[in-house]
N, C-alpha and C positions, 0 to 999 in steps of 0.2 A: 651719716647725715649729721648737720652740724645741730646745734642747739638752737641757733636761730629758727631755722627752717621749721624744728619740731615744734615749736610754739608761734609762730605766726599766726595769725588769726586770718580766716578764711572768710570768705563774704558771706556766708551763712550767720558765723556768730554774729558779723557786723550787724547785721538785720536782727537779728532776736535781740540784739541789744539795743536797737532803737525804738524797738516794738513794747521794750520794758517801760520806756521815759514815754512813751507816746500821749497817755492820759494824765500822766503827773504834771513833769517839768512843761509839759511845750503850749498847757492849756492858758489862756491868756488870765493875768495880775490885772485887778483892776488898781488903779493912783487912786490915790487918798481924794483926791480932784472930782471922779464918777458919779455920776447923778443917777444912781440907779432906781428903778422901777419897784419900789416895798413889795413885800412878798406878799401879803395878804391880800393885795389889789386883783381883780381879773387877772388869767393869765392871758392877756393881749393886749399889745400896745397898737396904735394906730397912728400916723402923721401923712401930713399933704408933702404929694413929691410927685416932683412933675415928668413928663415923658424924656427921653433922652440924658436922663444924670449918669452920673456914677456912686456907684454901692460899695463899700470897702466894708466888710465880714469878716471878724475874726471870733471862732465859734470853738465853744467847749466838745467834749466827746458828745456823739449822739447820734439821733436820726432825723436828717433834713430833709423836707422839700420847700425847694425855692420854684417858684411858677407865678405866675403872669396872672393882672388881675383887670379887669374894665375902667377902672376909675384911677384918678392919678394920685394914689397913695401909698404908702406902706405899709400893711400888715403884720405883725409876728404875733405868733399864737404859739402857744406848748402846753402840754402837757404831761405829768409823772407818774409812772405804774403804779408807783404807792404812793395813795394822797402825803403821805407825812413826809415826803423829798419836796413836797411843793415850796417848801419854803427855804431851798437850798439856793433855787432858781435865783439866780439876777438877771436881767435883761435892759439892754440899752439901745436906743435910738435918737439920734442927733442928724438934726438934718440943719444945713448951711445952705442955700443957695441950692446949686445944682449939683450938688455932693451931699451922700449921705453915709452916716458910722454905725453899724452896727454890731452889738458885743455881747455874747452870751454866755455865763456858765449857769451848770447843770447837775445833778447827779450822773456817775460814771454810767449807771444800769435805767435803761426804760426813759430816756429823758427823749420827748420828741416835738419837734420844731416843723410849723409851717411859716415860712417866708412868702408873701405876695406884694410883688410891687408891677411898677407899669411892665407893659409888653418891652417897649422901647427901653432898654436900661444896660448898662455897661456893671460887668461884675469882676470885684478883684476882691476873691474869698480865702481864707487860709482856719483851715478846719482841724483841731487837731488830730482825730481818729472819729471814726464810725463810718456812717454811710450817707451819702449825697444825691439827691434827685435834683437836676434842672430840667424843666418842661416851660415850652412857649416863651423863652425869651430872645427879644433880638438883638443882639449890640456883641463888644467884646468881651470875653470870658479868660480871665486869670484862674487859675483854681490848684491850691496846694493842700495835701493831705497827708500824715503822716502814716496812718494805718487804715483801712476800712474799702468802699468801693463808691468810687464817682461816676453815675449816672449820667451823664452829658447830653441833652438835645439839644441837634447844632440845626433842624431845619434842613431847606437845603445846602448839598457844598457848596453852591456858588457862592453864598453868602460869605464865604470866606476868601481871607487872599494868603492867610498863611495858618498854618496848623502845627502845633509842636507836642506831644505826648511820649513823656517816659515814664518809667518804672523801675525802681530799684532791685524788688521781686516781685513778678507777679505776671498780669494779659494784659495788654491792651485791646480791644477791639474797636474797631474803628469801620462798620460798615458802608456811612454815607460817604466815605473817601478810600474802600476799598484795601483797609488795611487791617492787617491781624498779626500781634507778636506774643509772645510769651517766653518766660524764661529769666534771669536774671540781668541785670543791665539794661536793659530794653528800651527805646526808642523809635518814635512813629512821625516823619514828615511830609507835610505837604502842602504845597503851592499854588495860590488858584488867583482869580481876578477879582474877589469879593471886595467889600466896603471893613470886613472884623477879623478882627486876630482870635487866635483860640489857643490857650495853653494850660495843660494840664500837668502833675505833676505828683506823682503819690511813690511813696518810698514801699510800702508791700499791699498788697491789694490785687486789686482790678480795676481799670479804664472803660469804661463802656461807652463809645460818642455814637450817636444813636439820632434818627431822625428828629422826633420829639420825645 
């Protein structure tokens, strides 16, 4: 066997080497620019935002639920297992028009996030590690992860016209559209007449797309 061969890296180590950077390097820098939320203040911000926008999320490690709320605003609420991280929290919300920015860090450990905005709302989120609940929202859904497990309520399929979910290592399941994978490399397609796109994407984990 040549020397090459005996050291080439296998897709195994690839994955535990990305799982090391997953809470470090990949969690979002705020710019000198950021207008961030003082720590001392409530932990919830609140702004008007109207039905049908779009949400762009770029979220520290943690545990989210993002879900649907009656009135046309934005919510973020958190919370930290030990009071003394509370002042680690930043939290931002920027809203423009019919786009809105949202950007969060956190402590690595116990840091938890509720999101509520309208029913009607388009999401394009990129999380760096932990776990992800979506419930009751309708529009299209982008969703990149690099560790942890995304929750997905798609409603029903019809709602969709296209579906795209992989995995680096890990399951996808995929009940409302009749799909189940597991293993490494993994990929889950699907094609319908709906009005929203849906695309998920986590390097180790689990996919869960799930009615609500």
């Amino acid at each position: 066997m040549s020397s090459t061969s005996r050291h080439a890296p296998t897709p195994g180590f690839f994955v535990v080497g990305l799982l090391a950077v997953a809470t470090g390097a990949c969690s979002p820098s705020p710019s000198p620019s950021d207008t961030r939320e003082p720590t001392d203040t409530p932990a919830v911000i609140e702004r008007p935002f109207a039905q049908g926008g779009r949400l762009t999320m770029r979220l520290s490690a943690g545990e989210y639920l993002i879900e649907n709320q009656p009135d046309e605003h934005i919510r973020l609420a958190w919370k930290t297992r030990d009071p003394k991280e509370a002042r680690r929290v930043r939290a931002q919300v920027d809203v423009k028009g019919a786009s809105a920015n949202i950007q969060t860090e956190g402590p690595s450990n116990g840091f938890e996030v509720t999101i509520s905005v309208p029913k009607r709302s388009d999401l394009w989120i990129r999380l760096s590690a932990g776990d992800l609940t979506i419930r009751g929202i309708e529009g299209h859904k982008d969703v990149s992860a690099w560790a942890g497990e995304l929750k997905i309520g798609v409603g029903s399929a019809t709602n969709y016209r296209a579906v795209d979910a992989s995995v680096l290592a890990g399951e996808i399941q995929a009940a409302p559209f009749n799909g189940s994978k597991g293993g490494l490399f993994r990929s889950f397609h699907w094609s319908g007449s709906g009005p929203y796109e849906l695309r998920a994407r986590l390097t180790a984990g689990e996919i869960t797309l799930r009615d609500n």
